[in-house]
Structure formats: structure tokens, C-alpha cells
N, C-alpha and C positions, 0 to 999 in steps of 0.2 A: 732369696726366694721369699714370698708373701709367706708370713710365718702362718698360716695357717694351713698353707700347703705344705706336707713333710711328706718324704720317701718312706711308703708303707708298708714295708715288704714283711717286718713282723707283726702286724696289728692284727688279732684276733678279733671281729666284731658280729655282733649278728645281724645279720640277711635277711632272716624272714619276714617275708610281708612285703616284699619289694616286688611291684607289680607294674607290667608292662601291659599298654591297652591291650586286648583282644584282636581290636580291628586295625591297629595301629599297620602302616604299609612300612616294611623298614626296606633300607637301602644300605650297600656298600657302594664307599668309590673309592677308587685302586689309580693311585700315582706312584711316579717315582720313589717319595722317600715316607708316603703315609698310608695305610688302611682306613678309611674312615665308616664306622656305622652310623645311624642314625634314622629313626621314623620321622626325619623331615622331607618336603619334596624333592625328588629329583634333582630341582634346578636348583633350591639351596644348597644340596650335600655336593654339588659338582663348584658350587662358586668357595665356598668353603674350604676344600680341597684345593681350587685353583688359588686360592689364599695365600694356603697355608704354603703349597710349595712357591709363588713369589717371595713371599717371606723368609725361604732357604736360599734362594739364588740373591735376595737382595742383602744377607747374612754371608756369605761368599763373598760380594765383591766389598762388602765395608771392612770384612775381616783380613781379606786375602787367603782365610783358611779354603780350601777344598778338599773335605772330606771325601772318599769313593762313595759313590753309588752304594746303597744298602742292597744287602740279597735281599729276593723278597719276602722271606720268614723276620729278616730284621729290622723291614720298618718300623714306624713306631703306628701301633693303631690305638687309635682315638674312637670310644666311644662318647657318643651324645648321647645320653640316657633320658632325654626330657625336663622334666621341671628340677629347679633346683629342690624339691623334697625329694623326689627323689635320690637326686645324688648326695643328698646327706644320708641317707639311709644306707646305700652302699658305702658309703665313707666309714657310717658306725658313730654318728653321734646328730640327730635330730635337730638338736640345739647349736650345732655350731654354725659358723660364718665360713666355710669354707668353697668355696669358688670353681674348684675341679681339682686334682690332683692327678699326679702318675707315677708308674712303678717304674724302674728302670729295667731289665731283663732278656740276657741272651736269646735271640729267636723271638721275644716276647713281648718288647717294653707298651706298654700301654699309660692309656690318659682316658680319664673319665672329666667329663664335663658335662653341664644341662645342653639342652641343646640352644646354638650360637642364632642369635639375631640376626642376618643378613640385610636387614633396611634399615635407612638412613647412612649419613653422613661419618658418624660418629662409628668408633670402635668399642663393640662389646665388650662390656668387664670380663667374664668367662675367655674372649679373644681373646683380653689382654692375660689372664691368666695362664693359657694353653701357649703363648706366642713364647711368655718368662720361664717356660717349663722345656719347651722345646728348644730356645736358647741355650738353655745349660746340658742339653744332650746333643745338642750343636757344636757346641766348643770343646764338649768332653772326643764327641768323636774326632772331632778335627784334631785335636792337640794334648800332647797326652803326657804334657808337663801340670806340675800345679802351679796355680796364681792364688793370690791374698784375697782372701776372702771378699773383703770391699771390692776388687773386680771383679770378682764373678759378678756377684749381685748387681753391681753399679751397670756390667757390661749386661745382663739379663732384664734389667730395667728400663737401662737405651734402648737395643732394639723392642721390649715389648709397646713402649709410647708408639706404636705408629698408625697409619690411618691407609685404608684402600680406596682408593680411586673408584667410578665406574670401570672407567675405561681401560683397565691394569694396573696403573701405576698404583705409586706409593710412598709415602713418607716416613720414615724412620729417623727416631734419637727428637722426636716433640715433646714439650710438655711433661709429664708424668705427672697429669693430673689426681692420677688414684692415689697419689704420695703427697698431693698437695697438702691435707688437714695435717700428716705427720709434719712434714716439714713445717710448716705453719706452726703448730701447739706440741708437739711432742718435746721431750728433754733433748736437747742439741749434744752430740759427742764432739770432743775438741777434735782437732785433725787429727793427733797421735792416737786416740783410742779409737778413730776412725780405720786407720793403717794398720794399726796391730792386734790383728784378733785376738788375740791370749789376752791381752791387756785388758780390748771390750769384753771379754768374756767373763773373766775375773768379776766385774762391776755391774753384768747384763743385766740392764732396765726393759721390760719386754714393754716400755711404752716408750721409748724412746725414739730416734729417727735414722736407725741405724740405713734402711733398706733409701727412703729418701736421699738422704745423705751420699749413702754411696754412688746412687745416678746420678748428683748433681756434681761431684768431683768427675766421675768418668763422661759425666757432658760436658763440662769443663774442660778441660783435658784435651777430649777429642776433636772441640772445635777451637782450638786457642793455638795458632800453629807454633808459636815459641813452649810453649806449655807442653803442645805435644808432643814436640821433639824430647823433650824433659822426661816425659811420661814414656818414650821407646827407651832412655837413658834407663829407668827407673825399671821397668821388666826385666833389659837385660841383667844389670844387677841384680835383680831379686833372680832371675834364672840361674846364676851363676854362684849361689849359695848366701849374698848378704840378706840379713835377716829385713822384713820391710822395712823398718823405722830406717835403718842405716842406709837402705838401698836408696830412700826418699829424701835424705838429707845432703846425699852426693847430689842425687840428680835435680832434684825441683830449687836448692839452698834453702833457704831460712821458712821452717815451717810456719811459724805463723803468720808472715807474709801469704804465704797462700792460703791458709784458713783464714785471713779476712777477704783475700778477693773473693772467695767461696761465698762467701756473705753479700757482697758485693754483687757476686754474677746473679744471687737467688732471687734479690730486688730486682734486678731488670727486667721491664716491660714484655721486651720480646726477646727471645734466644734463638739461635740457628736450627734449622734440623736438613734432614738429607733429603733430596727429592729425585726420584726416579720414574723414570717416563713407562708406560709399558713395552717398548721397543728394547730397556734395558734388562729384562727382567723376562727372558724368553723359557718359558715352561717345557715342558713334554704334557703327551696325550693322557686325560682323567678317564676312566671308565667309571661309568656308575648302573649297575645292576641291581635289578629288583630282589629280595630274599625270598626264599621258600618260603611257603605258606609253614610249614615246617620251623625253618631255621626262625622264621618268623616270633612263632610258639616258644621257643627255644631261648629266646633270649634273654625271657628273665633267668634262667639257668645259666645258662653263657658269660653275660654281667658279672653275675655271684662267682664263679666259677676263675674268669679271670681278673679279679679282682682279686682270692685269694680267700680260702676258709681254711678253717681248721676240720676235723674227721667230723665233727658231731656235728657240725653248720653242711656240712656236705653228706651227713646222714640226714638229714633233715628236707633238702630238695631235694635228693634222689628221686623219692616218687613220681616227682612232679617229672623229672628227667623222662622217670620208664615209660611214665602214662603217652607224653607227650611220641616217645619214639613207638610205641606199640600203635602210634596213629599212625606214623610216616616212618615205616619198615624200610622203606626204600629212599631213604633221604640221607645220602653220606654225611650231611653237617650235619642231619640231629644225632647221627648216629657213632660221629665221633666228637660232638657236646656229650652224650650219654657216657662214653667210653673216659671222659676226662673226667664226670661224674662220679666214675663206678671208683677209679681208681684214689680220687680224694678222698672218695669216703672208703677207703682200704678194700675194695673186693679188685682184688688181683685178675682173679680170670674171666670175673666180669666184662672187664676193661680191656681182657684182649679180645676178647669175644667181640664184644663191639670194637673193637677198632679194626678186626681183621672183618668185619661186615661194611664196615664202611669201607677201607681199602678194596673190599672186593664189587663197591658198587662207584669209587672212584680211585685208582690210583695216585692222582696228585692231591689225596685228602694229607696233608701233610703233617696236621698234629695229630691226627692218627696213630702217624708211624712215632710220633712223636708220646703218646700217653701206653702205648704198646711196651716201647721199649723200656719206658720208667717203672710199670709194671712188672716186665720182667726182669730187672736190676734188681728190683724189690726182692721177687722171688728168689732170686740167687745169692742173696745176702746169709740166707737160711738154708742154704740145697747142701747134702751130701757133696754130690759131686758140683764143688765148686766151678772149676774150668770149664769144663760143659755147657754148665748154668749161664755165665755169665758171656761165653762166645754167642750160647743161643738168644742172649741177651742183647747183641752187638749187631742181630741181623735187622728187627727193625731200622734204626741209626744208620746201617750201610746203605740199607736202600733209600732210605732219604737223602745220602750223603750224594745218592747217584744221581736225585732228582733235581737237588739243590745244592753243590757242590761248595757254596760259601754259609751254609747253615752252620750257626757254633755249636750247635748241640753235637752231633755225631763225632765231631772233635773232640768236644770236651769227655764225652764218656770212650770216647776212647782210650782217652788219658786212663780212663776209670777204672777199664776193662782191667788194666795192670792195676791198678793202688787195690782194688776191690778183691784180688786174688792175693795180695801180699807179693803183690813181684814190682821189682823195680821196672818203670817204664824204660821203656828202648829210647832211641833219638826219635824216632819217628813218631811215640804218643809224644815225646816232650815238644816235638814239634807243632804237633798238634793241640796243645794245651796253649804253645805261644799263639798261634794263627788265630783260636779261639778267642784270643783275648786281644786281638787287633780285631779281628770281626764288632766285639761287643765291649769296648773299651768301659762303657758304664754299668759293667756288671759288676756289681763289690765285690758276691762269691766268688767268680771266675777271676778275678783279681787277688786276690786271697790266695786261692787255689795256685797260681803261676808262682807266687811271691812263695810260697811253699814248699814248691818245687823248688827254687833258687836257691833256698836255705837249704832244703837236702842236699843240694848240688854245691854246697859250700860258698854259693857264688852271693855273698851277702851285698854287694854293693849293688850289683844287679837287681836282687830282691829290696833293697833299699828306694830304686826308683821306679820300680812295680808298686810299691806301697805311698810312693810319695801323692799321688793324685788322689787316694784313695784317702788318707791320709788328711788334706787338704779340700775334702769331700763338703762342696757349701751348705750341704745338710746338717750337718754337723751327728750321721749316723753314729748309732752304738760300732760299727765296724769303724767308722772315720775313726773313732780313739783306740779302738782295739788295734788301727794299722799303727797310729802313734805310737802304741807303747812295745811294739813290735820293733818298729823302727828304732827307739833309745836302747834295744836291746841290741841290734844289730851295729849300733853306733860303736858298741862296747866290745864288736865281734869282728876281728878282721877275717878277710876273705883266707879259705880254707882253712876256718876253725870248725870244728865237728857241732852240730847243735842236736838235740834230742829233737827232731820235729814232732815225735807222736807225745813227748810231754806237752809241746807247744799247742799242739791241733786239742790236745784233751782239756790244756787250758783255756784256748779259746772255745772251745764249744760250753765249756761251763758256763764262760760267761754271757756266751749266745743264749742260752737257757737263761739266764737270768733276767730279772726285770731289771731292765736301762734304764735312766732318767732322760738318755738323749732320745731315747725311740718313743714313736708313737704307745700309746699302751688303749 
């Protein structure tokens, strides 16, 4: 991943002062596999969109993965929040270089970006940034083994180089010119530290060419058909437990032989890339709708909001939230924005209030049902009467469950409904915590959470390759090392040996509370 984008799911930053015009006209458009917002025209946000999903079918047939169909709570929705200052301000640091980012998240996952240049020839940096991001929630959903670091990255680099056409088409696996200066002047890794991430890691030089490097071996590779036969040699082995170095030394022979052709391919004038016509690359129907004047208002809240704040960043917009809704009473999306508000910043019955106002002036307001039921989880955590609490907890969730029958959330708290009351789940929440986590393969927690379950169920080998992708996580998250060390524990555990899970859950959450070096801060 461009090291400047990291998976930000713990970052505490401050929001305020993050301002969306007044008059600004926003839009959604509603595809197959994305949500897009944005206060650009019409006819951009629908080419955009139409982009974006050529770039999934043209990801499909280079991969051969076929992910299903996302429900529609699991697209990934993309905000375009305008100028790149602003999206440094929601990112949380003014002064940085960073590009756009996204969170990965059941029901949720989201990407912030400035808004994307559609004219000219040329593909926008912000493109290329959102194309390298969606890549790796691409493969994560597709395939739900781990790969070595240098392929993720190397294969998230290939596809994001590509270029669109007028006419539909498009090329992919060109150039990676935004890696050009790295590869050019940065410190060169030899192959081996290239192959073995523990190795580069040990030695991480954050100027070095790691991110270049790996495109240029997986563009190599992919267009070199003896090579790539080598390179199908060299997964299966690493699939099949040999460590990379060894997997690489079977299948490719004599490593430095291919680290100078590596050298060799980097000189060359011109290299291959993929061309596909628009006739290959057959879409489904975009919608794009105008926002309420309302939802409109609403956005700088919205933004903040799904982005992520801590209680006092979300005490902090509240205001702004109520004033806005006290305009537009009758407007379901401000009114379950307001409801997602109340409840960030901890007012419980606030946020059901609003959310059972918005469901009562839209039934398919779906995060609605969705900040209702979190609210009332909350409150049960504390009630007397637990079981109660916690069933009347489960009625939001059902009814979404009826609306949207592939949404992960009412799965997963269903799991919940049992861990929450101190009862062992049935088969049927355990089922539902697995189903959950095929819905949302790139959720860490819900990942976590399965691998969890497996170690109470004794089934260590099972939770072993629950934890392996996660584990393998190109982010290189404070949870990627917490699956790790999870993992050497379970290495030491045969199946149906008894493990303390709630020692294990207390120790990892300490160290979730803790300040990571791997996480954002």
C-alpha cells in the first residue's frame, strides 16, 4: 500500500473546522459493488462510478477470482470530500502527503478521497490511489488465503497503473509511473529481502523501494510466460505451508539470476500491459440522485462521523448535527446522521429517538436500524435484567436482517446476543458469526472474533487459518501482530486442548488500549 495510506480504524484525530460549501449540490451513485458521494456534477459522479466498476470486472477476469455480489449495506462507499485540504483534515494531520485513504468495515467499509479529475487522458493520482486500495479489498474478498506481502502490494500496484478509455475500455498492469522516482533513487532491496517480509522488516528503510519493487517483480512475472508458470509453481508452494524464501528457490531456481533480470526488465524502453476493449468489460445500471437539501447540510457531520471520532470529537458536532435536523424534521437521512451522532457521543436514548423517527419517516433507512440497535447493546451491557435487555436489543438487527438478509451486522450481534449474556452460543449464532465473516472477509474484529470462537471450540487449526490472512494483513495492523502472536500460540496447542479464551480476549484488549507503533496514532 502507498505508505502514506494506512488502515485507520484506531486513529483519534480532530474534525473540527472541517467545512463543506453551503451551496455545494451533492450526489450519490449506486452501482453494483460501490456507493459513491460527492459534490461533483452528475455526469462526473456517474463516469466515476462507471470506472470504478470496469475496474472490478477488468480485476475478475486478469485474476480469475469471482467474488459474489456485495449486499447492498457491504459495498464499499467512497467519499469525495473535495479539495485535497480537506481530506487532510479528516485524515488528522494538515501537513501530510496523503492521497485518500479507507477503512475496511462490516456493513461499512468506506474510502475518502478529494474529489477525482475526470478530464484528460491521463489517470488521476487520487484514481490511482482508490484503484490500490480497492485492489486489496478485492483479493481480500475474493480469496481468503494469505499471500507474501510483496504480492499483495506488487499485485495492488499492477492493477492500480491503468488508464480509461473514452469509449469504456482500458488498460491495466502499465507503467507505475508514481513509483517511478522510488525506483529510480530510493535504496534497492536484493530479491531475498524483497520475498521475505520478516527479513525486510527487521532492516525497514521507509526510503527505500520496497512498494516499486514489488510491481516490478509481479509485472515481470505476469507478463513473462516461462516466469509465470514459475510464479503459479511458487503460490502453490507458499499455499501449502513452505516459507517464501524456500517456496521461491523451488519454483523460480537460482535467485539471483532473477534479480538481475529484474534489473534488466526495469531498463526496458517499453513493457506489456493488458488492453481491453469496452465490449469486455460489460457493467450493470449506475443510478445517480440528487441529495437533500438536508442530507446536503449534513455532510460535514456524516464525513466526521464515518470516518470515525472518539466521544469528545462527537461531543463536539453534535450541535451542529441537532441544529441541522431541527431544520429538516422530516428528512430520514439527517435524521438517522443525527441518531449515529447522538450515539458517538454516548447519549443512548437520543439515538434511539432519532433513529425510530427516521425509520418511522423511511423504513429502508438502514443505519438507522443499524445505530438503534448499538445503542441499545450499550444499554444492556448495564440493565438489571440482562436477557430482556439484550433480546430487546436484537429487535432492531432482526428487522434489518428481514430487509437485508446478507447484512453482517445482525449476524454478527447475534453471535453477541449469547457472548453478551454469558451463554454459550447455539450452532445457529456460531453459524452466524461464520456467514458474517464470509459476508465481510476484511473485517480484522469480525475476524478475530470467529478465530475466537474456534479456540473456545477447541478447533485450533481451524482458528489458525481464521487468523492466517489477518495475520498476513499488508497493513501490517496492530491486530496483524496481535493475530501473529496468537497464532505461535496455537502452533504450541493441539486441537482439543482447553485454552482460557477470556484470559486471551483480556489480553488482547489490553493491548488494543495500548499505544501500537504499527497503528496509525
Amino acid at each position: 500500500m502507498i505508505r502514506a495510506l494506512r488502515h485507520l480504524c484506531f486513529a483519534f484525530i480532530a474534525l473540527i473546522g472541517l467545512a463543506v460549501p453551503a451551496a455545494a449540490e451533492w450526489h450519490r451513485a449506486d452501482s453494483e459493488h460501490f456507493v459513491i458521494y460527492s459534490d461533483s456534477s452528475a455526469v462526473d459522479i456517474r463516469e466515476f462510478s462507471q470506472r470504478l466498476e470496469r475496474y472490478h470486472v477488468a480485476m475478475t477476469r486478469l485474476t480469475g477470482f469471482t467474488p459474489p455480489p456485495p449486499s447492498p449495506s457491504n459495498r464499499v462507499t467512497v467519499y469525495a470530500v473535495g479539495s485535497e485540504r480537506t481530506l487532510k483534515k479528516l485524515y488528522g494531520n494538515t501537513n501530510s502527503s496523503v492521497a485518500g485513504f479507507y477503512i475496511p468495515r462490516a456493513g461499512g467499509s468506506v474510502a475518502f478521497v478529494p474529489n477525482v479529475r475526470m478530464r484528460g487522458s491521463e489517470t488521476d493520482f487520487t484514481m490511482i490511489v482508490l484503484l490500490h486500495e480497492y485492489a486489496h479489498h478485492f483479493t481480500i474478498a475474493a480469496n481468503p488465503y494469505p499471500m507474501p506481502r510483496w504480492m499483495t502490494e506488487g499485485m495492488a500496484e499492477f492493477f492500480a497503473a491503468a488508464k480509461f478509455s473514452p469509449d469504456g475500455g482500458m488498460d491495466i498492469g502499465l507503467p507505475a509511473n508514481h513509483r517511478s522516482g522510488e525506483l529510480n533513487y530510493a535504496d534497492k532491496l536484493a530479491i531475498r529481502e524483497l520475498l521475505d517480509y520478516d527479513r525486510y522488516a527487521a532492516g525497514r528503510n521507509r526510503s527505500d523501494a520496497f512498494y516499486g519493487q514489488s510491481w516490478l517483480l509481479f509485472h515481470y512475472l505476469f507478463f513473462n510466460p516461462e516466469r509465470g508458470r514459475q510464479y503459479s509453481d511458487y503460490v502453490t508452494r507458499f499455499l501449502r505451508g513452505a516459507p517464501s524464501i524456500e517456496a521461491a528457490e523451488a519454483a523460480f531456481g537460482d535467485l539471483d539470476k532473477l534479480e538481475a533480470e529484474l534489473k534488466n526488465y526495469q531498463r526496458t524502453r517499453r513493457i506489456p500491459a493488458k488492453r481491453f476493449t469496452a465490449d469486455l468489460l460489460p457493467i450493470g445500471p449506475v443510478t445517480v440522485t440528487p441529495l437533500s437539501e438536508g442530507m446536503a447540510a449534513m455532510m460535514d457531520v456524516v464525513l466526521q462521523s464515518r470516518r470515525g471520532v472518539s466521544r469528545e470529537q462527537a461531543q463536539a458536532i453534535l450541535p451542529e448535527a441537532r441544529a441541522i435536523a431541527a431544520r429538516f424534521p422530516e428528512d430520514a437521512g439527517v435524521l438517522t446522521a443525527l441518531a449515529e451522532a447522538e450515539y458517538d457521543a454516548g447519549n443512548d436514548a437520543e439515538a434511539i429517538a432519532a433513529a425510530d423517527r427516521a425509520i418511522a419517516r423511511d423504513s429502508g433507512a438502514l443505519n438507522a436500524y443499524v445505530q438503534k440497535g448499538y445503542a441499545l447493546f450499550r444499554i444492556a451491557e448495564k440493565a438489571d435484567d440482562k436477557d430482556a435487555a439484550v433480546i430487546a436489543a436484537m429487535k432492531p438487527f432482526e428487522a434489518l436482517n428481514a430487509i437485508e438478509a446478507d447484512h453482517p451486522m445482525p449476524l454478527m450481534y447475534y453471535y453477541r446476543s449469547f457472548v453478551g449474556r454469558g451463554r454459550a452460543p447455539d450452532d445457529t449464532a456460531r453459524a452466524a458469526l461464520r456467514r458474517a465473516s464470509e459476508l465481510a472477509p476484511f473485517d480484522q474484529e469480525l475476524r478475530l472474533s470467529l478465530a475466537m470462537m474456534q479456540i473456545g471450540d477447541r478447533k485450533h487449526s481451524e482458528a489458525k487459518r481464521t487468523l492466517a490472512p489477518l495475520a498476513a494483513d499488508p497493513h501490517g495492523s496492530g491486530r496483524a501482530r496481535r493475530a501473529r502472536e496468537l497464532m505461535t500460540l496455537l502452533d504450541q496447542t493441539p486441537d482439543g486442548t482447553r485454552l482460557d479464551t477470556a484470559a486471551l480476549k483480556e489480553k488482547m484488549s489490553a493491548a488494543e488500549n495500548a499505544k501500537d507503533e504499527d497503528d496509525p496514532s
